[in-house]
C-alpha positions in Angstrom: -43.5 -15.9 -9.4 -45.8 -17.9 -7.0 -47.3 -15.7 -4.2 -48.9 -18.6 -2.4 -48.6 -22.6 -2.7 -52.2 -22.5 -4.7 -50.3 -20.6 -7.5 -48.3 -23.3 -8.4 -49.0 -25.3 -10.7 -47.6 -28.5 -9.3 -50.1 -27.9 -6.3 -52.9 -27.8 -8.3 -52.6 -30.6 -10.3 -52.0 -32.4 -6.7 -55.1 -30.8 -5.2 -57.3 -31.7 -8.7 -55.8 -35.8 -8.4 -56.5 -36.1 -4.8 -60.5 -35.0 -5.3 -60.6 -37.2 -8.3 -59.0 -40.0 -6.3 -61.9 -38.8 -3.5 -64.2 -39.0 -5.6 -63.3 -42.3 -7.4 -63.0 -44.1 -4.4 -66.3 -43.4 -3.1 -67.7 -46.4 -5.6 -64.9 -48.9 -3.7 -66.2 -51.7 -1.9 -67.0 -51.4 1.8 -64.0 -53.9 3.1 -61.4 -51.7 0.9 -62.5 -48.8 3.0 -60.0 -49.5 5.6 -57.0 -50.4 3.4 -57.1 -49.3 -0.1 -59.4 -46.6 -0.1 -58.4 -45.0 3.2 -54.2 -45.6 2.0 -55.3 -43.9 -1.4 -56.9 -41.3 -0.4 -54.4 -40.0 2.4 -51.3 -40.6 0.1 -53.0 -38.7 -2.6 -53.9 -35.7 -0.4 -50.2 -36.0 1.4 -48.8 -35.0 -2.2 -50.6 -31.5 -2.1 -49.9 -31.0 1.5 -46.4 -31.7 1.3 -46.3 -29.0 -1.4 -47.7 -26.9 0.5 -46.0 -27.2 3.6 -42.8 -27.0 1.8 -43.8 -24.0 -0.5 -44.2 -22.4 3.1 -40.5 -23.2 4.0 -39.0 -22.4 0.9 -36.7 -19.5 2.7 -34.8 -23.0 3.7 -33.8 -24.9 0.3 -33.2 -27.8 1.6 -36.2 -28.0 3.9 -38.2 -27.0 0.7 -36.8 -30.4 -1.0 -37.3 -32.5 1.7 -40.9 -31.4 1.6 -40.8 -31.7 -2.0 -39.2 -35.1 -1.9 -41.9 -36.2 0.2 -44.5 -35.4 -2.5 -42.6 -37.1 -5.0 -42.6 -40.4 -2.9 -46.5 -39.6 -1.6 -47.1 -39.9 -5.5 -45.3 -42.9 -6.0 -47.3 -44.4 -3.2 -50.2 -43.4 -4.7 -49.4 -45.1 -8.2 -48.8 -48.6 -6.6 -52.5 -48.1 -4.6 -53.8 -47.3 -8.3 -52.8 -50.7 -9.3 -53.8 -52.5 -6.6 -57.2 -51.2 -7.3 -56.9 -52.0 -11.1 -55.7 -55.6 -10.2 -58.8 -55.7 -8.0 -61.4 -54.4 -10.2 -62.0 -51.4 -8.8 -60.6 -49.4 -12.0 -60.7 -49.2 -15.3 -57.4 -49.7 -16.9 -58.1 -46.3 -19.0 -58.7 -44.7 -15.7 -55.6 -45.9 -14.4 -53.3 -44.9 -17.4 -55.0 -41.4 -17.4 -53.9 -41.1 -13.5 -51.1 -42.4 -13.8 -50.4 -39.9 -16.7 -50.7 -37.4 -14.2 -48.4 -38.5 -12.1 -46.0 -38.9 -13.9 -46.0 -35.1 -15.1 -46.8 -34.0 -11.8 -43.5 -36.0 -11.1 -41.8 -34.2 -13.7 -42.4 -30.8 -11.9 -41.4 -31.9 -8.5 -38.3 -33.1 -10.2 -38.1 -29.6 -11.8 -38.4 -28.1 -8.7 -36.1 -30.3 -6.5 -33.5 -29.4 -9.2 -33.3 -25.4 -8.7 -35.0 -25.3 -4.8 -33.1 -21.7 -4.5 -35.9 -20.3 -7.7 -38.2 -20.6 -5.5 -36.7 -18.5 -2.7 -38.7 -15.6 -0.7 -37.6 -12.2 -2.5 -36.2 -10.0 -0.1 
C-alpha cells in the first residue's frame, strides 16, 4: 500500500511526463511561449498535482475521484497541446506517439483507480 502520493505509480509516471514535457518545450519558439508552451506545461504538471491533492483526500472516495478525474482530463488536455505542437513543427511525430503512449497508460491507471476509489482508503 502507498504511504505517500510519490509511491504511486500513476504519480510518478505524471511527475516523469511533466519534466519531459519541461524540458521539451524549452526548444519551442519564443511566440508559443505564451500559448502552447505555457498551456503544455501547466496541464502536464496539473496531472501530478491533481494526484497528489487527491491521494491526500482519499479518506473521502468521492473527493479522491473528483481529483482523480481531474488528472484524467489534465492529460487529455495535454494530448491535444501535443498535437498542436506536432502540427506546428515543434515535435517529432515519434516523440509524439511515445508521449502519447504514456498517456494513454497513465490513463489506464487513473481509470483503475477511479474504478475501486475505496482501495485506496486511509487504514484505520
Amino acid at each position: 500500500m502507498a504511504h505517500g502520493y510519490r509511491d504511486l505509480r500513476v504519480y510518478r509516471l505524471a511527475y516523469a511526463l511533466a519534466m519531459e514535457i519541461f524540458n521539451l518545450s524549452k526548444s519551442f519558439p519564443k511566440e508559443e511561449r505564451y500559448s502552447l508552451t505555457d498551456q503544455l506545461r501547466r496541464c502536464s504538471r496539473s496531472v501530478a498535482t491533481n494526484i497528489g491533492e487527491g491521494f491526500r483526500k482519499r479518506q473521502y472516495p468521492s473527493m479522491f475521484a473528483s481529483k482523480l478525474a481531474d488528472a484524467d482530463a489534465e492529460a487529455t488536455e495535454a494530448r491535444v497541446w501535443l498535437d498542436f505542437a506536432r502540427d506546428g513543427g515543434y515535435l517529432s511525430c515519434e516523440r509524439r506517439s511515445k508521449l502519447m503512449a504514456e498517456y494513454e497508460a497513465l490513463g489506464r491507471m487513473l481509470g483503475r483507480m477511479l474504478a475501486c476509489p475505496r482501495k485506496f482508503m486511509p487504514r484505520g
